[in-house]
C-alpha positions as CSV (number, residue, x, y, z in Angstrom):
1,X,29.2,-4.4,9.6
2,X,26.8,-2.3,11.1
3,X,22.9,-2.6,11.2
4,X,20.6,-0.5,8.7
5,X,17.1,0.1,8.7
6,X,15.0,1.1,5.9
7,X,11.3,3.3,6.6
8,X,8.7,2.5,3.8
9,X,6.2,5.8,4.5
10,X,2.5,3.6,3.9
11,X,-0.9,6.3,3.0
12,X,-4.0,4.8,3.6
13,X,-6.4,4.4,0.4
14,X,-9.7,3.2,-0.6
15,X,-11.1,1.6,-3.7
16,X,-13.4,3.7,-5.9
17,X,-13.9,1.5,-8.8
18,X,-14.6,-2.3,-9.1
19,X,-11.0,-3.7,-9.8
20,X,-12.6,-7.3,-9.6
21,X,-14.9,-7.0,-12.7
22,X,-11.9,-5.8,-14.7
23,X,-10.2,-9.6,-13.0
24,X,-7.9,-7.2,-10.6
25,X,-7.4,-8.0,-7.1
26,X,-9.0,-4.7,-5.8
27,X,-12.4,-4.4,-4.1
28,X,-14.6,-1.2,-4.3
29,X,-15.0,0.1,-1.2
30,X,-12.0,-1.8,0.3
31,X,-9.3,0.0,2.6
32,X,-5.8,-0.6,1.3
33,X,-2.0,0.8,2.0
34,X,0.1,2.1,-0.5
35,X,2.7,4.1,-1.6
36,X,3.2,6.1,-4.8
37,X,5.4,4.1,-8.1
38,X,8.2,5.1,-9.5
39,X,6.7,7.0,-12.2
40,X,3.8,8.3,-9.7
41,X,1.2,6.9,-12.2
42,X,-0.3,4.5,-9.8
43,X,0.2,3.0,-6.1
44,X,1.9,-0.2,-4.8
45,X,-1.2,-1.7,-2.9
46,X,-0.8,-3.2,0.4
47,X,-3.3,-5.1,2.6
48,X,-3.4,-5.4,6.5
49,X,-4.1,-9.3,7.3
50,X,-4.1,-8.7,11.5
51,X,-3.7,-5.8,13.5
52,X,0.3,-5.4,14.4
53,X,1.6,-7.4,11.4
54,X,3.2,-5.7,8.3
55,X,0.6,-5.4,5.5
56,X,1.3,-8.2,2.4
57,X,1.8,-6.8,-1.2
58,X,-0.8,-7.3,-3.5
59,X,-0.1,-5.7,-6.5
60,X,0.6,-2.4,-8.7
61,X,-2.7,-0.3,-9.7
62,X,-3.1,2.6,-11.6
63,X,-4.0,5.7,-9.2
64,X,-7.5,6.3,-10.9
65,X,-8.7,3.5,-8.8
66,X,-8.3,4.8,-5.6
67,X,-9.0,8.3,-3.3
68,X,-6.5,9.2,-0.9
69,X,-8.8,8.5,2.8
70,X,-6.6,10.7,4.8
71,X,-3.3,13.2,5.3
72,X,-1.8,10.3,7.9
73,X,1.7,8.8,7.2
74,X,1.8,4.8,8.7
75,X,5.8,3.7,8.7
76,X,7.2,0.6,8.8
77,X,10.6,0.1,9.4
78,X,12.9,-3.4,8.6
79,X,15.5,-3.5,10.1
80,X,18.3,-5.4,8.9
81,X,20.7,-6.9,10.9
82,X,24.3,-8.3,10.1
């Protein structure tokens, strides 16, 4: 079998409402990476621990609670080899 990859396209988003006092794990203020759901209502959230490492899920968040920071594409590829 041959090797696939897979390219997740992450945009880079900021907090503009205070997730916390609502008991999410979101910050106001706080950078994040994301990428649209399914039905485009909201944004699988991603944040990046260390410079060079994949960023680590943290949740699905309705898109109200963010603001797009910039037009920039960041993409990951996993490779997966068999």
């Amino acid at each position: 079998m041959s090797g696939k990859s897979k390219e997740v396209e992450f945009i880079k988003i900021i907090c503009v409402l205070d997730g916390l006092a609502e008991g999410l794990n979101i910050t106001k203020g706080q950078e994040y990476y994301g990428f649209e759901t399914v039905d485009e209502l909201g944004y699988n959230v991603y944040i990046e621990n260390e410079k060079g490492r994949l960023p680590t899920y943290i949740g699905s968040y309705p898109k109200t609670y963010f603001r797009l920071i910039d037009n920039e594409i960041h993409v990951v590829t996993f490779e997966k080899n068999t």
